[in-house]
C-alpha positions in Angstrom: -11.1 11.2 -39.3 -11.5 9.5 -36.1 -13.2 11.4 -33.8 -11.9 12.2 -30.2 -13.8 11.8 -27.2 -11.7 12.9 -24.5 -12.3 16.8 -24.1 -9.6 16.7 -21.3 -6.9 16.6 -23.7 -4.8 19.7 -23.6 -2.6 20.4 -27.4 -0.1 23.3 -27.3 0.7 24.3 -31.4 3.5 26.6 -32.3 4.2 27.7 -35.4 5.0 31.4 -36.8 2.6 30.5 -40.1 -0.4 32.0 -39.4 -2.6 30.0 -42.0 -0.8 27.0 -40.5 -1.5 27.5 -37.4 -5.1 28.7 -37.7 -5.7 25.6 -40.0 -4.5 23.3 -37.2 -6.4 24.9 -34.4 -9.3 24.7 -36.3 -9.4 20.9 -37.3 -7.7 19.9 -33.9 -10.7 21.3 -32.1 -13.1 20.3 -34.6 -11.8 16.6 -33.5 -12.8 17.3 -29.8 -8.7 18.4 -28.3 -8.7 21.6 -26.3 -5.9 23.8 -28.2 -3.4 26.5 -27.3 -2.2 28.2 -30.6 0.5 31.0 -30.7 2.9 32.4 -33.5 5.9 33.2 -30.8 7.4 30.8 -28.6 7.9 34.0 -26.0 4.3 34.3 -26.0 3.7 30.5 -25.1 5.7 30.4 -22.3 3.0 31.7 -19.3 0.6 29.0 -20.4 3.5 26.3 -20.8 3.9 26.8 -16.9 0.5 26.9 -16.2 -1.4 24.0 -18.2 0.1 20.5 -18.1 -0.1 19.6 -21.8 -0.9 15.8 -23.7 1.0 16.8 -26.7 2.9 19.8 -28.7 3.3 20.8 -32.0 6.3 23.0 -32.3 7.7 24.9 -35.3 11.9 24.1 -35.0 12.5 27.4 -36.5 10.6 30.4 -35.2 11.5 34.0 -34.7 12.7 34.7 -31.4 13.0 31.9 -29.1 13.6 28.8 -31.2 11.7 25.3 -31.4 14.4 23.7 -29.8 14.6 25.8 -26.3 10.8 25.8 -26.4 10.9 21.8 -26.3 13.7 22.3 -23.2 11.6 24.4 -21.7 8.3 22.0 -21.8 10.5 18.9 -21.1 11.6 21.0 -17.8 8.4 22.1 -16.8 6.2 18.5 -17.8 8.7 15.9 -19.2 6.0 13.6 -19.8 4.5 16.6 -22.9 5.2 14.9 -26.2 6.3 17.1 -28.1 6.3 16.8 -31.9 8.5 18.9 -34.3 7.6 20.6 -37.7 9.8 22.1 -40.0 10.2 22.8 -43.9 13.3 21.7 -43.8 14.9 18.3 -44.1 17.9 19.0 -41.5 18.9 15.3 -40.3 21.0 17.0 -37.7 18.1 19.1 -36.4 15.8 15.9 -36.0 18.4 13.9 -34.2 18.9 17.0 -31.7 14.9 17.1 -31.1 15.0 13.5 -30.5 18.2 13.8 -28.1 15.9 16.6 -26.3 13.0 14.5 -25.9 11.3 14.8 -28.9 8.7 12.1 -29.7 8.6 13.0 -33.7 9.5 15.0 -36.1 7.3 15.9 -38.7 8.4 17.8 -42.3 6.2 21.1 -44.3 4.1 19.9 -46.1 2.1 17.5 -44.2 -1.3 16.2 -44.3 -3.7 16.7 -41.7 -4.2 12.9 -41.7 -0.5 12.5 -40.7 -0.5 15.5 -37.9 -3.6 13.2 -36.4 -1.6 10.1 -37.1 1.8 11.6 -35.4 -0.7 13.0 -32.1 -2.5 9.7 -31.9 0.9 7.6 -31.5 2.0 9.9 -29.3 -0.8 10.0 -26.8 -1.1 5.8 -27.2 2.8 6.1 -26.1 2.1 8.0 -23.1 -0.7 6.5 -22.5 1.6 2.6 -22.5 4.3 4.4 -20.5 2.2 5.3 -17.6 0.6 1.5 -18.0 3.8 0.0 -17.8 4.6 2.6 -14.9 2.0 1.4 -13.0 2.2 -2.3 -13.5 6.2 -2.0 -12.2 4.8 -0.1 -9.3 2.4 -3.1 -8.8 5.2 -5.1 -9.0 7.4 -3.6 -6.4 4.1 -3.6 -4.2 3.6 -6.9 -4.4 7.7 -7.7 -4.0 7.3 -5.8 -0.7 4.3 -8.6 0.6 5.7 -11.7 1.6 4.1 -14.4 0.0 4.9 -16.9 2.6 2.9 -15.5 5.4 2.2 -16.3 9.5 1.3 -14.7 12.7 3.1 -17.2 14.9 5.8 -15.7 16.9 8.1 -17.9 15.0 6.8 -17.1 11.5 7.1 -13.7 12.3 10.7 -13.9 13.1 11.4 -16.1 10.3 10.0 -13.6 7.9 12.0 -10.4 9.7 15.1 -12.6 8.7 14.2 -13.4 5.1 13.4 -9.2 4.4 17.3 -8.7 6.1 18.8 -11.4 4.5 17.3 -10.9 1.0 18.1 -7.4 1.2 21.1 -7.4 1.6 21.7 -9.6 -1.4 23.3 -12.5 0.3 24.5 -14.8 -2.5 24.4 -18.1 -0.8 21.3 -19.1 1.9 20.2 -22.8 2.6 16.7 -23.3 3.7 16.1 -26.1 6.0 13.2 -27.4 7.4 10.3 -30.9 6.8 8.7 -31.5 3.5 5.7 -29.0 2.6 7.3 -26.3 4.9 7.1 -23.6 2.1 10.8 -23.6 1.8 10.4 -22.9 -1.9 8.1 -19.9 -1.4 10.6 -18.7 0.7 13.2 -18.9 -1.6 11.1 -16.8 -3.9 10.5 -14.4 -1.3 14.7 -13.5 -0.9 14.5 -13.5 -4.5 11.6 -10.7 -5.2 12.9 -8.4 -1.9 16.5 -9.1 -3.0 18.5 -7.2 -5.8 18.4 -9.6 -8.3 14.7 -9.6 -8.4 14.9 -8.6 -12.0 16.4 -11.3 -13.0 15.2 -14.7 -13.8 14.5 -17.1 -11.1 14.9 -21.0 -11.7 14.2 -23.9 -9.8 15.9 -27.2 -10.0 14.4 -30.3 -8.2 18.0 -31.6 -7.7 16.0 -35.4 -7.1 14.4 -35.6 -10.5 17.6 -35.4 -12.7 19.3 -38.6 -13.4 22.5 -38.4 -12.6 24.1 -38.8 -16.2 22.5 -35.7 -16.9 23.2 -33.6 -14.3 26.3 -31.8 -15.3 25.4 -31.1 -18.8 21.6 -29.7 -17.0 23.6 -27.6 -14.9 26.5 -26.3 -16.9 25.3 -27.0 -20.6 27.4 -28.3 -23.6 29.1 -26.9 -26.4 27.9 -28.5 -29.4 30.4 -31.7 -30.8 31.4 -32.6 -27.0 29.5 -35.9 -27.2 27.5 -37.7 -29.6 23.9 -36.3 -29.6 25.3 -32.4 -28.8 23.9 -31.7 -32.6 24.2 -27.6 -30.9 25.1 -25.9 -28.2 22.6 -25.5 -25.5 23.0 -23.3 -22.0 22.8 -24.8 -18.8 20.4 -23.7 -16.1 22.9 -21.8 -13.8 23.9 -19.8 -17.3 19.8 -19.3 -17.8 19.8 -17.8 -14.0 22.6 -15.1 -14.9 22.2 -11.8 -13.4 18.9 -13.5 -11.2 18.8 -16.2 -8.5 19.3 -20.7 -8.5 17.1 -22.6 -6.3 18.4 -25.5 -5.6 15.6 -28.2 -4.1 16.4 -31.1 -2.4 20.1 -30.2 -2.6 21.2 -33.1 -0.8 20.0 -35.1 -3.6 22.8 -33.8 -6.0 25.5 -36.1 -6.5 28.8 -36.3 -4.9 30.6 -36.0 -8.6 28.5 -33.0 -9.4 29.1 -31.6 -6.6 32.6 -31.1 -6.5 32.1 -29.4 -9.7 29.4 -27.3 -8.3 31.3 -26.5 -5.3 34.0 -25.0 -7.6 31.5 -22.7 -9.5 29.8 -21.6 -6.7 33.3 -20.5 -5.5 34.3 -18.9 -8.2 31.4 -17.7 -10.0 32.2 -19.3 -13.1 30.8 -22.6 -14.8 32.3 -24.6 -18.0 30.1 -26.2 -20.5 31.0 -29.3 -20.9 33.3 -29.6 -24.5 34.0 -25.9 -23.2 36.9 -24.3 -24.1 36.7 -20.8 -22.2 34.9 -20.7 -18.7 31.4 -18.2 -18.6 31.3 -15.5 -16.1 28.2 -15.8 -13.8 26.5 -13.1 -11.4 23.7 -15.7 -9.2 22.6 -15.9 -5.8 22.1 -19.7 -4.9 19.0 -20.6 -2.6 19.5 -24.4 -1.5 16.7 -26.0 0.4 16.8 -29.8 1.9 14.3 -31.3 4.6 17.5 -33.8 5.2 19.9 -33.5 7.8 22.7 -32.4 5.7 24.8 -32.7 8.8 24.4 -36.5 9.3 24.7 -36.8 5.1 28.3 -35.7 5.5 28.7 -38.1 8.3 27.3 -41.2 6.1 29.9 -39.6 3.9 26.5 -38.8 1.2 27.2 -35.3 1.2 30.5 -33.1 0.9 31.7 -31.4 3.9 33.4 -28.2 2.0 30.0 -28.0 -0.3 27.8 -28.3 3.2 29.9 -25.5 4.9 29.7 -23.1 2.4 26.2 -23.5 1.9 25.3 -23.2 5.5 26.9 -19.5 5.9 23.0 -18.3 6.0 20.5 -21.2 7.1 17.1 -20.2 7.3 14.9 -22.9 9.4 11.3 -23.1 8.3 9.2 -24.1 11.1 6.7 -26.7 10.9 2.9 -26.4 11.0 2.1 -28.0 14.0 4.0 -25.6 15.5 2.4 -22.4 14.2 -1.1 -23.2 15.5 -2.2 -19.4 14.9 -1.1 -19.8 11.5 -3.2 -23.1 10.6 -6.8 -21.5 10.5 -5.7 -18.5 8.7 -3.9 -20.3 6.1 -7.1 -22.7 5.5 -9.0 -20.1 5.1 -6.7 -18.5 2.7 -6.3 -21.4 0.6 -10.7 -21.8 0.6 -10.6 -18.7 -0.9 -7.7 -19.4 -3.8 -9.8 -22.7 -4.8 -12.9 -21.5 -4.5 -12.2 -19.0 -7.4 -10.4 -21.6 -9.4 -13.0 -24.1 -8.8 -15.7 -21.5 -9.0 -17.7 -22.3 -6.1 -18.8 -20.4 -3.2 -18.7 -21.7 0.8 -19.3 -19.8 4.1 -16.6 -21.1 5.6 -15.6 -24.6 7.2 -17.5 -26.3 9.7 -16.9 -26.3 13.5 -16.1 -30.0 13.6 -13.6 -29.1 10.6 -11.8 -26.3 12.2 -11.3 -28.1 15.9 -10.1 -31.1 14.2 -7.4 -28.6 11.9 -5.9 -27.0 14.9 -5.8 -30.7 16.4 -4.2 -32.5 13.8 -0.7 -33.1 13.3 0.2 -32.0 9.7 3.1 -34.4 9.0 2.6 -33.2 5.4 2.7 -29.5 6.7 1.6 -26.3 4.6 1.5 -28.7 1.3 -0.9 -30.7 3.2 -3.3 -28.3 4.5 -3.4 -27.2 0.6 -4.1 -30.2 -0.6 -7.2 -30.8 2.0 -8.3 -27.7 1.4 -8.7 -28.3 -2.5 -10.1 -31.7 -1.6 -12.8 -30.1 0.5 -14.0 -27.5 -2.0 -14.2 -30.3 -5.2 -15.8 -32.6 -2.9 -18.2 -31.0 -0.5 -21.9 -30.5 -1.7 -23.6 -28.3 1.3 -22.2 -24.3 1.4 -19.8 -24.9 4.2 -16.5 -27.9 4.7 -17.6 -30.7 6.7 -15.2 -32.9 8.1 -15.2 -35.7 6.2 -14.7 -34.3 3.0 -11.4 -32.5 4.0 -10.3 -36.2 3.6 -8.3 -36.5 6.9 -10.9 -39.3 8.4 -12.2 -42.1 6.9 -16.2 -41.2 6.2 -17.0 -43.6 8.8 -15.9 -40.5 10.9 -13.5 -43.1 13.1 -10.5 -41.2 14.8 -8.2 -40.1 12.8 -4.9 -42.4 13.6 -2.8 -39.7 13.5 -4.4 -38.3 16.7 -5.9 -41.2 18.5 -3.5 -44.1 18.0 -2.5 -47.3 20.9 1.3 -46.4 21.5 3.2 -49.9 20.8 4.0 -52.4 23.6 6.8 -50.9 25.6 9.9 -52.9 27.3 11.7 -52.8 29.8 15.2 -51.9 29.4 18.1 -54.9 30.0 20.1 -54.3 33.1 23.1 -54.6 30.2 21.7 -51.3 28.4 21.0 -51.5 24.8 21.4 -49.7 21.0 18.3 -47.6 21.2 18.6 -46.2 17.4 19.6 -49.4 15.9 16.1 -50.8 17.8 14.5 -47.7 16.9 15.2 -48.8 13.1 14.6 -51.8 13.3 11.2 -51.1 14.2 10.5 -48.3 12.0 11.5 -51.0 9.0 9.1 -53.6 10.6 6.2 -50.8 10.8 7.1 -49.8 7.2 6.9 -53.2 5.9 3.7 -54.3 7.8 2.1 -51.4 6.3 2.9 -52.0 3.0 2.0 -55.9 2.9 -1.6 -54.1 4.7 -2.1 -52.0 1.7 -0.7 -55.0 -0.9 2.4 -51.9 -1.8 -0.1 -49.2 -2.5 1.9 -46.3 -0.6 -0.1 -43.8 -0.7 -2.6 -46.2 1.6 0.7 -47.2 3.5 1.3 -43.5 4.4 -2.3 -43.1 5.5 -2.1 -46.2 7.8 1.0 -44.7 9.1 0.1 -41.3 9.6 2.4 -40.0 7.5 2.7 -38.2 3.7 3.7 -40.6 0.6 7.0 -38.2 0.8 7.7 -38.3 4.2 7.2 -42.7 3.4 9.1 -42.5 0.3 12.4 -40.6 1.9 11.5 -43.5 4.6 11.7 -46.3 2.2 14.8 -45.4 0.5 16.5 -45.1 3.7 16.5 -48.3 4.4 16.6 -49.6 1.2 12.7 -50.8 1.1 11.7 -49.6 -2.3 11.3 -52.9 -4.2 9.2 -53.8 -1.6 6.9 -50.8 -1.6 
């Protein structure tokens, strides 16, 4: 018999056989529980009031007051007492009751001792997985209640008072808008966790990676049979998000067939599988996030005009870096000290020369930038603080970073006649983009560093004006 080495452990035992009940004290204690023995339930009922108790044994039938009302009464007085009930008797009804009353088990005369140990173990490894489950839901909720995107900028500050309002209240459609690397998808995970859905499952789409012959049956699934290939039926992602929340990145990205038909779920709630004969009641909150102008998309007649309206009921504008200078610092350091465990190195910080040239610098890449020079700077630097260089925003030359110090481009007057300054304006950002890629012989990433810009921020620049092939 296993010993037990917690002497804390309180035991009540009930039970009007006095041979029983002295043999159970006995062994009980022997094992290292403290033990309260009685005959009557009457007599029981100061010390039940007085002494929070890890377990019972009680006797269902005793004279007197009966096992039954002595297991209300614990349950009242300590609810989280398992109480296990004996009897000689194999009454089904009785053990159904004690169960309905908040009985852990039920136990039948004669027993073993082993199976008395057996019964108290499980019950005390139950109580014991309740209050760990208790706690890790508390942690939860805790952690629900800190924002995980974060900032001490005026305009961070208000940004994140609106997220807590909005995702309380449980709105069911926001779009966040704002440049690439913003954090627009951590937000969207923050109106989930604060919001009433937080339960429920959360799932991302990155409505730019799925080819658009796949999209429908991605988003609304298929019954099995509707086209060749459907060997079974598989549920699509807004199904999968039931009951929890959608985020949609990129959204302007989704195509204009696919988003008629999304337009008409959202509406109603619903979606159809495709080969569907019956439409599938939804309950989802949608989060859309684009770092396009969704306005001028509807203009260029690239994005729908009811789908952009009813997404826009709740826009939430992420702010960019370069205009949360108090936030830049403190969310380097941060991120040194994520990497630093992942990486499993140690630093005292970055260097002088590092932080004056962060709060200079421009962050075209934003948040997702500063991340990524972060990480760069603690699997590259060799000395115990971040130098410069190794932060990778200057070449190691330690030349000026273009980004800060660059020769503005040869201005001109303007014709008496006036002029088409956005048409010139392209035409010049086209002739920048394709100078820098015949620099870098179509390497983008070195394009985007000669530009001053993030491969995203060159990519959305390249398909804009058609330039891909050449990149």
């Amino acid at each position: 018999m296993a010993e037990n080495t917690d002497r804390n452990i309180e035991l009540l035992i009930i039970d009007d056989e006095k041979l029983i009940l002295w043999g159970l004290k006995r062994d009980l204690e022997r094992t290292g529980y403290n033990v309260s023995a009685f005959q009557k339930g009457e007599d029981a009922l100061e010390v039940i009031e007085k002494v929070h108790f890890s377990a019972a044994l009680i006797d269902v039938r005793l004279p007197g007051m009966g096992g039954l009302e002595i297991l209300e009464r614990i349950k009242r007085f300590d609810p989280e007492t398992q109480v296990i009930m004996i009897t000689a008797f194999a009454d089904v009804e009785t053990a159904v009751e004690s169960i309905r009353k908040g009985a852990f088990d039920f136990v039948l005369k004669p027993f073993s001792l082993e199976k008395i140990h057996l019964s108290i173990q499980n019950a005390l490894e139950a109580k014991r997985l309740k209050k760990e489950v208790e706690s890790l839901k508390h942690e939860r909720q805790q952690r629900q209640k800190r924002h995980l995107i974060s900032g001490k900028s005026p305009k961070m500050r208000l940004m994140i008072e609106k997220i807590e309002k909005i995702g309380k209240a449980g709105a069911r459609v926001v779009l966040l808008t704002g440049e690439s690397g913003t954090g627009k998808g951590v937000a969207a995970s923050d109106l989930h966790q604060i919001g009433p859905r937080a339960q429920g499952p959360f799932i991302e789409i990155n409505c730019g990676a799925i080819p658009e012959n796949l999209f429908e049956s991605e988003l609304f699934g298929y019954e099995k049979g509707a086209f060749t290939g459907a060997s079974e039926t598989k549920k699509g992602l807004m199904e999968l998000a039931d009951g929890g929340t959608i985020f949609l990145d990129e959204v302007g990205e989704m195509p204009i067939p696919i988003q008629v038909k999304f337009l008409k779920a959202l509406e109603d709630q619903k979606i159809w599988r495709i080969g569907g004969r019956k439409p599938i009641q939804l309950d989802i909150s949608i989060i859309a996030a684009t770092n396009r102008d969704l306005l001028q998309c509807v203009r260029d007649e690239k994005f729908r005009e009811d789908l952009f309206y009813r997404l826009n009921v709740i826009p939430i504008f992420i702010p960019p870096l370069r205009e949360r200078e108090e936030d830049i610092l403190v969310l380097a350091e941060h991120f040194l000290e994520i990497y630093q465990v992942i990486y499993k190195r140690k630093f005292s910080g970055f260097s002088d020369e590092s932080k004056s040239f962060i709060l200079k610098y421009s962050w075209p890449g934003n948040v997702r930038e500063l991340k990524n020079c972060v990480e760069r700077g603690v699997i590259l630097e060799t000395e115990d603080i971040i130098s410069l260089p190794n932060l990778g925003l200057i070449p190691e030359s330690q030349k000026s970073d273009r980004r800060i110090k660059t020769e503005s481009p040869s201005f001109s007057d303007i014709p008496e006649g006036g002029f088409d300054l956005l048409a010139h304006l392209e035409e010049t950002e086209k002739k920048y983009l394709t100078k820098a890629l015949t620099m870098s012989s179509g390497n983008q990433s070195q394009a985007a560093k000669i530009l001053g810009m993030t491969r995203d921020i060159l990519r959305y620049r390249l398909k804009k004006y058609d330039l891909e092939a050449i990149g």
